[in-house]
Backbone bond lengths (Angstrom), bond angles and torsions (degrees), N, CA, C in turn:
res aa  C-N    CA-C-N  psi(-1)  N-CA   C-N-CA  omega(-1)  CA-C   N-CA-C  phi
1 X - - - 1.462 - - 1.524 107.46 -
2 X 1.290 109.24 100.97 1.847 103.33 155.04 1.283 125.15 -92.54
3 X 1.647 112.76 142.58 1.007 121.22 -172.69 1.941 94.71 -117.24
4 X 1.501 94.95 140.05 1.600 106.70 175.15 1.434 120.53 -126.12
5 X 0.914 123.50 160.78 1.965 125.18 -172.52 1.454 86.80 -97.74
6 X 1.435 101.94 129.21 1.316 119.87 169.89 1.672 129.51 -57.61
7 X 1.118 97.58 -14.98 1.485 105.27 -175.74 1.287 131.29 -120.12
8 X 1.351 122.54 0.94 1.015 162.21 -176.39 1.790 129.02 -126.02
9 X 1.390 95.33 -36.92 1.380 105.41 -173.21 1.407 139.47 60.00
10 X 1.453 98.16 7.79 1.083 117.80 163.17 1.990 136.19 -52.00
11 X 1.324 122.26 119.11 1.299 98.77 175.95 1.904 137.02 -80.61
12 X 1.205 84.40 117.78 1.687 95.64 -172.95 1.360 121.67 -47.69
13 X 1.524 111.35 -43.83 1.447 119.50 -156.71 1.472 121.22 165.15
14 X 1.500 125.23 111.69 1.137 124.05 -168.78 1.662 107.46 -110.59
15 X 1.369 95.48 140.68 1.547 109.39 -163.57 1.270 101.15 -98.23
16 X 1.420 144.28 141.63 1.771 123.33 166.73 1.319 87.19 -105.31
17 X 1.909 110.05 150.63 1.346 108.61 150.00 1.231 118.15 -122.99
18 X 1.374 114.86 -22.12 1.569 121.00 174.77 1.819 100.00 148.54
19 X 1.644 110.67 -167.87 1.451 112.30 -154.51 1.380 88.30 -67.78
20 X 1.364 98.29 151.60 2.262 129.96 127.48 1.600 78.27 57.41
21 X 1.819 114.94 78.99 1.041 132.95 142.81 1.815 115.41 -68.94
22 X 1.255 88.60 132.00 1.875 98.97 -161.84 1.924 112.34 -98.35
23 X 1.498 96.76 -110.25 1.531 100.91 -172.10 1.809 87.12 -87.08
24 X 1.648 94.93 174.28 1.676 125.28 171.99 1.261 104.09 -143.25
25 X 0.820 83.83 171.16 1.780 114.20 -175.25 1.841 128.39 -164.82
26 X 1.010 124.59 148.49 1.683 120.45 -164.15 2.068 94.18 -113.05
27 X 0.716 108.12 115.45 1.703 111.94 -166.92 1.719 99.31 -108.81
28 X 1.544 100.16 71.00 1.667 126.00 -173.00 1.802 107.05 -43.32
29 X 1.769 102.27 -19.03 1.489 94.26 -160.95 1.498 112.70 -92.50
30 X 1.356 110.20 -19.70 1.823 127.18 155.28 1.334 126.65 -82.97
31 X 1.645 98.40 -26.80 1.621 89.54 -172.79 1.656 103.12 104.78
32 X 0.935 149.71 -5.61 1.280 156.08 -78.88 1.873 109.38 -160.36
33 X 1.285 139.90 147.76 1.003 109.79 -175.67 1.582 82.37 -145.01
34 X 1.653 120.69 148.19 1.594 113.24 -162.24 1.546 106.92 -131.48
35 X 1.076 132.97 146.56 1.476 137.07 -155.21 1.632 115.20 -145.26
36 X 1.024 99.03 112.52 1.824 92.54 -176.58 1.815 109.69 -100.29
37 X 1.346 130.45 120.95 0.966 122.00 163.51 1.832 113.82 -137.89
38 X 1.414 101.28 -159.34 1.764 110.50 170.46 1.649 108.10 54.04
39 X 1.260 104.87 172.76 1.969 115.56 147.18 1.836 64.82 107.50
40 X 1.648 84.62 163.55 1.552 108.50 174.18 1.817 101.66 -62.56
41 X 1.504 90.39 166.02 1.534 89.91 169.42 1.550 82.24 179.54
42 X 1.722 98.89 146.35 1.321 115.77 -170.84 1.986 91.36 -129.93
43 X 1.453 93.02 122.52 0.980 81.83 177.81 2.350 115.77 -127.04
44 X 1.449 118.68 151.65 1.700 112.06 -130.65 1.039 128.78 -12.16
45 X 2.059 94.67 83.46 1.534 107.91 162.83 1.520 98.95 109.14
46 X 1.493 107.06 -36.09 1.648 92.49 -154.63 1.557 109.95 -116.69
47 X 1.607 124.56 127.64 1.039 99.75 168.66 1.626 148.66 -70.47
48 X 1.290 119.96 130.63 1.294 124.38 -177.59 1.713 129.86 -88.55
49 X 1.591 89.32 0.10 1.703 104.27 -173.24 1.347 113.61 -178.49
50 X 1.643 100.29 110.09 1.873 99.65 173.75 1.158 114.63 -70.15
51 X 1.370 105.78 171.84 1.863 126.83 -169.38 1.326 91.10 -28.78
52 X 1.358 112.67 154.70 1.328 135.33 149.40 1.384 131.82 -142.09
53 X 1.248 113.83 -120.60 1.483 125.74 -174.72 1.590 99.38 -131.01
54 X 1.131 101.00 44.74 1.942 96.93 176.69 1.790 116.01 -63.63
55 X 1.504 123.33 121.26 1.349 136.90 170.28 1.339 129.51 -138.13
56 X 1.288 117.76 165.10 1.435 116.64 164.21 1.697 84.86 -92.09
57 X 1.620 109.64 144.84 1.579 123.08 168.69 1.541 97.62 -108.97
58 X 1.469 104.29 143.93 1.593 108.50 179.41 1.381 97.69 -121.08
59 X 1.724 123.66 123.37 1.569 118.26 178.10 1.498 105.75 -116.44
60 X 1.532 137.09 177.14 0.883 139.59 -167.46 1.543 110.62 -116.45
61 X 1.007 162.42 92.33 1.483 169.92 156.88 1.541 100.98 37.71
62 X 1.020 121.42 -7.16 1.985 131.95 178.15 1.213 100.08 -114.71
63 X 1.533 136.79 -3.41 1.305 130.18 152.98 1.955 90.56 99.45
64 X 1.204 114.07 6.63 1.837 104.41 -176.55 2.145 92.79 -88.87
65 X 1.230 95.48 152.60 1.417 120.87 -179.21 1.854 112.19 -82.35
66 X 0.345 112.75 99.06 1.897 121.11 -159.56 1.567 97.68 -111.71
67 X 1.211 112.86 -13.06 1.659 114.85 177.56 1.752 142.52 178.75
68 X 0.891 115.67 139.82 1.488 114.69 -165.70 1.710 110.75 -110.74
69 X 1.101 107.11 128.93 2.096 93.52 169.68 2.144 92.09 -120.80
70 X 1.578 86.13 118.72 1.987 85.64 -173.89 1.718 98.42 -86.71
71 X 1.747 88.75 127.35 1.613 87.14 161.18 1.753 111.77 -111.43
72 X 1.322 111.10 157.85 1.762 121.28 173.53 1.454 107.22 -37.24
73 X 1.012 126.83 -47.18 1.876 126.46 -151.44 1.664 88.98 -150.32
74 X 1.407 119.98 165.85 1.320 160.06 172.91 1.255 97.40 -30.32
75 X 1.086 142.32 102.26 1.867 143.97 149.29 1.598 111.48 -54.09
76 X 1.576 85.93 116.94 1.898 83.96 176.38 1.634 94.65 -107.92
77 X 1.461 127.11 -136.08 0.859 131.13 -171.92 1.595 129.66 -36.75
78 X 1.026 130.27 146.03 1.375 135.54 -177.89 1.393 132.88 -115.67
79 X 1.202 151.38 143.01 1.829 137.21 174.16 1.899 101.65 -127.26
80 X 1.126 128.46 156.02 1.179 126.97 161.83 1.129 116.79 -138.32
81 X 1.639 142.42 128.41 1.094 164.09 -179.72 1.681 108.14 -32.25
82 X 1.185 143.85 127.18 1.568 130.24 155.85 1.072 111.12 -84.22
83 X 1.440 130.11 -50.93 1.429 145.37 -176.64 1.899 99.60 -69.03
84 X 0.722 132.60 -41.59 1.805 132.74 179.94 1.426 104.26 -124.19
85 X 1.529 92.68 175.25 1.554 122.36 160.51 1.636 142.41 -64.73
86 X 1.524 98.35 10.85 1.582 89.54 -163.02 1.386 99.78 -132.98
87 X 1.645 93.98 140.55 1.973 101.50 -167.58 1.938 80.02 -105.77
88 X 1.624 92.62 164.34 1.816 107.86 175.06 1.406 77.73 -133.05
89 X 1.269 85.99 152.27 1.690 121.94 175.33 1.248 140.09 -155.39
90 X 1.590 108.24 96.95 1.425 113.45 -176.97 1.638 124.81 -22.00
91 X 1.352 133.12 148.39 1.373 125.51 178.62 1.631 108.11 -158.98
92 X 1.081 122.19 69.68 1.525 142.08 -148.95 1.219 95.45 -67.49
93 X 1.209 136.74 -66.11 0.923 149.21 -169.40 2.138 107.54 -48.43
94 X 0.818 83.41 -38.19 1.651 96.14 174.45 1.680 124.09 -90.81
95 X 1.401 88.01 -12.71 1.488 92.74 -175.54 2.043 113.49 72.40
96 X 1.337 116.97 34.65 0.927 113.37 -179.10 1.253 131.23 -177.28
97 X 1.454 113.54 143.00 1.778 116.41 -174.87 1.539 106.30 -77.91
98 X 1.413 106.97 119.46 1.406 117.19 170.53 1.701 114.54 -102.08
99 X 1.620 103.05 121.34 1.932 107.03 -164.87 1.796 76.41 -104.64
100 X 1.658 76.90 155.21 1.297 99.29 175.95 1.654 122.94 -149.82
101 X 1.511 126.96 140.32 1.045 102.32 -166.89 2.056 118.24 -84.25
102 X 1.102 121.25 129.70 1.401 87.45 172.62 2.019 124.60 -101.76
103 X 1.268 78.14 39.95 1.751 92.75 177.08 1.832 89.90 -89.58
104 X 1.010 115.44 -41.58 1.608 110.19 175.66 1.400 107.79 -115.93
105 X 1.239 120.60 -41.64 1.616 101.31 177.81 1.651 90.15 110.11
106 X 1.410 129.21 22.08 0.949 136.85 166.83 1.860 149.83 -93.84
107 X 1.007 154.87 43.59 1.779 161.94 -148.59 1.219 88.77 -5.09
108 X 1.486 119.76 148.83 1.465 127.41 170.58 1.215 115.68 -150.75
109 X 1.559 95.79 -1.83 1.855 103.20 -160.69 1.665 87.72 -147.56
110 X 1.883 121.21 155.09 1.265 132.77 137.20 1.346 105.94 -145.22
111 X 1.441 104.38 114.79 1.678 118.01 173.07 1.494 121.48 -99.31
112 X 1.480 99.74 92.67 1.660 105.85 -168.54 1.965 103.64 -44.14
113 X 1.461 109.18 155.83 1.057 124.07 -179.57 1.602 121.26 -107.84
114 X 1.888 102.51 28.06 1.771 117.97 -161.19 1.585 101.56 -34.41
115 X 1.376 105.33 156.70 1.069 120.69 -170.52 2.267 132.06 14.32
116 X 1.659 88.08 44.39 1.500 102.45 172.92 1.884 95.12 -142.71
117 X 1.511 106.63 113.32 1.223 106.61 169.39 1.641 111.64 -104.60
118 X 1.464 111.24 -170.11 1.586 94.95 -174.45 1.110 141.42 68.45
119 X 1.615 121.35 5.32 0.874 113.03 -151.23 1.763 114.76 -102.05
120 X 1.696 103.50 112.53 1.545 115.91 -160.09 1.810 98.56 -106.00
121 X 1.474 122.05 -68.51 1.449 100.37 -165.30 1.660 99.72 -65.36
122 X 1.352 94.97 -178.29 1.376 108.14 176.43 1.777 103.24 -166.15
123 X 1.678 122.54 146.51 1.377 119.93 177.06 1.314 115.58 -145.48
124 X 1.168 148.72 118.88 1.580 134.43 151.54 1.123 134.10 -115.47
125 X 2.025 94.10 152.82 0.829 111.29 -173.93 1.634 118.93 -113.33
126 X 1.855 91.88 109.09 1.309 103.70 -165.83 1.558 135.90 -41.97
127 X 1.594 71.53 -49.09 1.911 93.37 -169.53 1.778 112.13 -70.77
128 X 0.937 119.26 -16.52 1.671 131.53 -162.92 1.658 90.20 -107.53
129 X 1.340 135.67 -28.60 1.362 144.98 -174.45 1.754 102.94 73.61
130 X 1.376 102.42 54.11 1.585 104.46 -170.89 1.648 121.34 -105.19
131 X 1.034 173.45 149.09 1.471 156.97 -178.31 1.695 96.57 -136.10
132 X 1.222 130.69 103.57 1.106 135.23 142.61 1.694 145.46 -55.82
133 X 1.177 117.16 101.87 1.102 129.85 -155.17 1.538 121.19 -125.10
134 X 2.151 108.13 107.10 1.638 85.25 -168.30 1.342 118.67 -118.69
135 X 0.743 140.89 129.90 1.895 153.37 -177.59 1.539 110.56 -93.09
136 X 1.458 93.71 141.72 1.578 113.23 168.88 1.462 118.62 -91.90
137 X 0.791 105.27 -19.51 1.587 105.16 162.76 1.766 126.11 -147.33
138 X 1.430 94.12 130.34 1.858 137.47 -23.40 1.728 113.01 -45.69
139 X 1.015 103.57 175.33 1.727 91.38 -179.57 1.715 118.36 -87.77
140 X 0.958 110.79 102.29 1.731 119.16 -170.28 1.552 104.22 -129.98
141 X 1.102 94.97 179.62 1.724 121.75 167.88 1.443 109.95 -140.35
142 X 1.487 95.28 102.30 2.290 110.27 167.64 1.435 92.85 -72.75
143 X 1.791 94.68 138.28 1.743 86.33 169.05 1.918 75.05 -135.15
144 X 1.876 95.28 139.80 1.219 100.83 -178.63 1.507 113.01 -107.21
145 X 1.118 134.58 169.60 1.530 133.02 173.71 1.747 97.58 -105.04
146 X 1.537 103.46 119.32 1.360 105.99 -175.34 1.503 132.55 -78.63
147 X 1.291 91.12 -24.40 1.848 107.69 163.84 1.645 106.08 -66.48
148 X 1.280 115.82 -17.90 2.040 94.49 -174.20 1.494 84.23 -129.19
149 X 1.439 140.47 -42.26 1.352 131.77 177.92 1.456 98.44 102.57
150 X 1.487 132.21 14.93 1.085 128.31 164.50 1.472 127.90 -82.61
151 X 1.233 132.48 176.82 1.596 138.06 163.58 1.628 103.30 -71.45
152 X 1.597 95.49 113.98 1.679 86.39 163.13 1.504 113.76 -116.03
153 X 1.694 121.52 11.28 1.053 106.06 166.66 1.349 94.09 -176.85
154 X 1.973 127.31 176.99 1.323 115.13 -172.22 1.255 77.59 -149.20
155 X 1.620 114.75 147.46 1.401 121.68 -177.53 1.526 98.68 -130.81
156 X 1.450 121.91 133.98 1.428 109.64 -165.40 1.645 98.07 -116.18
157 X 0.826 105.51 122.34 1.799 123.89 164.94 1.360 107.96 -53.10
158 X 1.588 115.73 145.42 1.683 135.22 139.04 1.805 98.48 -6.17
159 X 1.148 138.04 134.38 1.658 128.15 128.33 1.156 108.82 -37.62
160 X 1.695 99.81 141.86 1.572 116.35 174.96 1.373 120.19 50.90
161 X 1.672 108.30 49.68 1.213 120.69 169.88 1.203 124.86 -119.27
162 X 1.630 106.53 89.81 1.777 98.70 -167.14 1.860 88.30 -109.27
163 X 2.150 77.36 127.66 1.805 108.39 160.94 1.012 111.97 -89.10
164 X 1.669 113.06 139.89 0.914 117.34 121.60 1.520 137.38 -143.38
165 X 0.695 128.16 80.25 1.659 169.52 63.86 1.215 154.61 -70.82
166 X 1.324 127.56 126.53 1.641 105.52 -171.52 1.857 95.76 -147.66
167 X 1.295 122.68 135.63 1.341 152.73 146.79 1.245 140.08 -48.83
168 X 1.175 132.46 107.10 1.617 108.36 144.69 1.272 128.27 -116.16
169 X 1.120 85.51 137.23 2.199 96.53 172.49 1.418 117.01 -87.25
170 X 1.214 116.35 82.21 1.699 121.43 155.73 1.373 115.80 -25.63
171 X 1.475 107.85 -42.55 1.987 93.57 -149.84 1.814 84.07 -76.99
172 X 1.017 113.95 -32.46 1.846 122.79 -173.29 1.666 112.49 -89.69
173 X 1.201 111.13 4.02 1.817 111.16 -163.08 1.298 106.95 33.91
174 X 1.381 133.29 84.03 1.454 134.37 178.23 1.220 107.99 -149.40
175 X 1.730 123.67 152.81 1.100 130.05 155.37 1.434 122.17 -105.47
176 X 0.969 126.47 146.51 1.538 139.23 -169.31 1.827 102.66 -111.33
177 X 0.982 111.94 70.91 1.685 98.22 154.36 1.231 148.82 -83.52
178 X 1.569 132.39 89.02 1.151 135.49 -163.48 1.543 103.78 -84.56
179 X 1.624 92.30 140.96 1.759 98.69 -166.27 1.778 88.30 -153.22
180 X 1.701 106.10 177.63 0.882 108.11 167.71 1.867 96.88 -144.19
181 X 1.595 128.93 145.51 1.195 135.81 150.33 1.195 151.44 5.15
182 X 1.328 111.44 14.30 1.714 93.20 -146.64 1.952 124.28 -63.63
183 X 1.536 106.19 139.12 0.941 91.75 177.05 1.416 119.98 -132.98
184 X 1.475 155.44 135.65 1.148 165.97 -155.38 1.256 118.72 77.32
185 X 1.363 130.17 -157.07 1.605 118.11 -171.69 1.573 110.73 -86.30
186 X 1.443 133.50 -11.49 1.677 145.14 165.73 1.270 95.14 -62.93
187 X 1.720 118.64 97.01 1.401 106.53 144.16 1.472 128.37 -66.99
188 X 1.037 114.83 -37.35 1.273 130.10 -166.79 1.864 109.26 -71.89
189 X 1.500 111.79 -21.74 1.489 120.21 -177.51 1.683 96.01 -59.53
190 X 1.990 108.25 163.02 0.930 78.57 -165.01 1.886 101.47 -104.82
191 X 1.448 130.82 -156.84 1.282 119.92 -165.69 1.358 126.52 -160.46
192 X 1.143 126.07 153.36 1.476 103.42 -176.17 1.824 121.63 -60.80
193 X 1.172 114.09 153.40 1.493 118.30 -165.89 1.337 107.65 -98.00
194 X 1.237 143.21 145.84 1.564 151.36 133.72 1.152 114.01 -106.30
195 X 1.345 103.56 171.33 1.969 122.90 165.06 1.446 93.52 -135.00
196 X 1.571 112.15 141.81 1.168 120.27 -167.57 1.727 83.89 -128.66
197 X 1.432 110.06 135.93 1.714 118.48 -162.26 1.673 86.10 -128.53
198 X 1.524 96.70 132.44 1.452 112.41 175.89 1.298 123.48 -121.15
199 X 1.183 160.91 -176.21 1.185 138.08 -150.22 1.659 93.21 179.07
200 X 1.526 106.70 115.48 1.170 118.52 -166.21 1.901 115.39 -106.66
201 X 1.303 103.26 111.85 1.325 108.95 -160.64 1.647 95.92 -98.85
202 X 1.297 137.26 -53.95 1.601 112.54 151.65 1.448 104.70 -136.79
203 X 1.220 110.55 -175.38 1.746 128.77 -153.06 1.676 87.57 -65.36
204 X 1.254 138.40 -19.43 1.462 116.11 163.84 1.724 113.26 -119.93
205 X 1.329 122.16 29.39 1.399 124.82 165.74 0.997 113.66 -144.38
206 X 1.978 117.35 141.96 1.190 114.03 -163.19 1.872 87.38 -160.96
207 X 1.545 120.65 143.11 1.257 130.98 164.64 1.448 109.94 -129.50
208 X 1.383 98.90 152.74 1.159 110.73 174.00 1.705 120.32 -78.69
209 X 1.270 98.55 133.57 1.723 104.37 -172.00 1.668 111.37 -92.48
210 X 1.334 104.09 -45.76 1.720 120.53 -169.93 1.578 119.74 -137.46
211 X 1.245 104.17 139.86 1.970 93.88 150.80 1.514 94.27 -136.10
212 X 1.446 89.31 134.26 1.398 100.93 -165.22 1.700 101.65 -125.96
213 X 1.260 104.95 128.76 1.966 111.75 -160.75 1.401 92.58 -78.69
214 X 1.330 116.69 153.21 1.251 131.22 172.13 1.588 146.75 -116.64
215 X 1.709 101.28 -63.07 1.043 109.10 157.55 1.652 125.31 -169.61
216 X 1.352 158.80 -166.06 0.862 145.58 -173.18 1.904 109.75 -86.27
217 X 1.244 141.76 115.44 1.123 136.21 -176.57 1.321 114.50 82.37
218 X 1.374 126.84 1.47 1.326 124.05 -165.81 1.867 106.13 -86.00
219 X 1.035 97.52 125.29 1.916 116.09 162.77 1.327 131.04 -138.59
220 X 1.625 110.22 -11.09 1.456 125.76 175.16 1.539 119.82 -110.65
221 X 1.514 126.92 137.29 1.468 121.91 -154.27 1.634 81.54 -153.41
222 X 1.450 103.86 -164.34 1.712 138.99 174.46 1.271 96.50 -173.54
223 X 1.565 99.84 128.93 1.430 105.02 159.17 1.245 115.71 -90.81
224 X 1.428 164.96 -163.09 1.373 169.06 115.34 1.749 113.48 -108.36
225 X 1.304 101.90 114.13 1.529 101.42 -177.47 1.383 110.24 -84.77
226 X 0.970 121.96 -21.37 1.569 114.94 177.60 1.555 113.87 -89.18
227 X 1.068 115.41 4.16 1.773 133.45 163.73 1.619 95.87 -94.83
228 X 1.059 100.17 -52.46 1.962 107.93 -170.52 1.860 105.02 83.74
229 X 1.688 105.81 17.58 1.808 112.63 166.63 1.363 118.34 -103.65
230 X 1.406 94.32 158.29 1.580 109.95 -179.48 1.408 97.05 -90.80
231 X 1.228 130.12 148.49 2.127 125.21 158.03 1.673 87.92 -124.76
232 X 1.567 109.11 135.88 1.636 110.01 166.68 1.562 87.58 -140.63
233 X 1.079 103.77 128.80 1.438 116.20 155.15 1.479 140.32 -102.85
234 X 1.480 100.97 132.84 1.506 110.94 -156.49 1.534 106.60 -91.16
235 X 1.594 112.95 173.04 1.798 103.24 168.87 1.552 89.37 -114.60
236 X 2.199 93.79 157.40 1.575 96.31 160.09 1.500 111.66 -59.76
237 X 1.756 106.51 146.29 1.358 115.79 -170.38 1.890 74.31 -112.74
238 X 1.414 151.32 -54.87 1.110 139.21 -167.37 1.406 103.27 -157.18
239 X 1.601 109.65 169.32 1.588 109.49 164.31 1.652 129.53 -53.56
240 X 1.078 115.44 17.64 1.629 124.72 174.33 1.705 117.63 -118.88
241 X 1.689 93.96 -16.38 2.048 108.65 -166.91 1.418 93.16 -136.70
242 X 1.282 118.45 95.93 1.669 112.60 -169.46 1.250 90.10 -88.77
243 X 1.295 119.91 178.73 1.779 112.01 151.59 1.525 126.49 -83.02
244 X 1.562 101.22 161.75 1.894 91.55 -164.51 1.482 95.37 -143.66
245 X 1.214 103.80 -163.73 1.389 115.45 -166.14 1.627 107.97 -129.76
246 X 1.319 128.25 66.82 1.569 139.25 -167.46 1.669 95.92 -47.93
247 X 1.043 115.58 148.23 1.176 121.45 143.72 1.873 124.78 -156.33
248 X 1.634 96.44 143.34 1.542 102.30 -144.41 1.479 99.78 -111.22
249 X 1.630 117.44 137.09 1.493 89.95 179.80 1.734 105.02 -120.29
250 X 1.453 114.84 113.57 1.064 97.63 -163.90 1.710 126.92 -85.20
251 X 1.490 125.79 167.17 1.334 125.74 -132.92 1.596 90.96 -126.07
């Protein structure tokens, strides 16, 4: 983890924690800054890294390590509570969301992910008590109810739509899933991109409104709600389609 002075750009202080440090997050309600790396992780189909030391790392605004929460396999995506204490955390490799408290820094919860593997973005929605959760195989969106940790609904994606990224828009009740195509036996080749926009009519029903094409290779975005834009970024496909920086404003 490096940490840099914003104004300067200078580097402050680099923390090691171990391999193929993943998502972050700024955990405003400690002060706190959170880091997912290590643990096995197999990635389409294949593994890329035995057991390890897979965790969320918790550092302190001076870049010191003040805490660890260990998960089984590779932590991909992450959510953290505003209103409470408890972060969810994708664990693909396990097939499951591991909650945790960060009043201690302790596991309290594992909510199997049955029949959803893959599962990398992740989003919540606080106020509705909703946890969005999306898998490549098959390609869906689990949305869980966070007060009981059950399935309250399954939203099924396009075929051959592997996310990774996915959104929600509060001010619009929407989900944003950015994916890309895949087609033939190269998952990994790259493909044309969509966002598939869903439209959430209550905390357990939701239809799809749009798929809206994007760009060549594109599966990774940011939304910004206080912009109210989408950004997805595409790769050069050739010297005529460089890669760019889309941005969508939705209506």
């Amino acid at each position: 983890m490096k940490m840099f002075d914003g104004a300067s750009l200078k580097l402050l202080k680099t923390t090691k924690l171990g391999e193929d440090a993943d998502n972050v997050r700024y955990d405003a309600a400690h002060n706190h800054i959170l880091g997912g790396y290590g643990g096995e992780k197999f990635l389409y189909g294949k593994a890329t890294r035995e057991q390890g030391d897979g965790a969320i790392a918790i550092l302190d605004t001076n870049g010191n390590l003040v805490a660890k929460i260990p998960t089984a396999a590779h932590p991909e995506s992450f959510q953290l509570e505003k209103t409470g204490t408890r972060i969810f955390i994708n664990v693909p490799d396990k097939m499951e969301i591991q909650v945790a408290d960060l009043a201690n820094d302790r596991t309290i919860a594992h909510w199997q992910t049955t029949g959803c593997s893959d599962n990398f973005p992740m989003q919540l929605d606080e106020t509705h008590h909703r946890l969005f959760v999306a898998c490549r195989g098959p390609g869906s969106v689990m949305v869980f109810d966070t007060q009981t940790g059950k399935q309250a609904a399954n939203i099924r994606l396009d075929p051959d739509i592997f996310s990774d990224d996915m959104f929600y828009d509060a001010a619009k009740s929407r989900i944003y899933v950015i994916g890309r195509a895949v087609a033939g036996t190269d998952e990994r080749a790259p493909s044309p991109g969509f966002v598939e926009v869903f439209s959430q009519a209550d905390p357990s029903r939701y239809q799809k409104i749009a798929t809206i094409p994007t760009g060549w290779g594109a599966q990774t975005g940011w939304f910004v709600p206080e912009l109210g834009k989408l950004f997805i970024a595409t790769r050069r496909q050739d010297a005529t389609h460089p890669s760019e920086i889309l941005i969508y404003d939705p209506q």
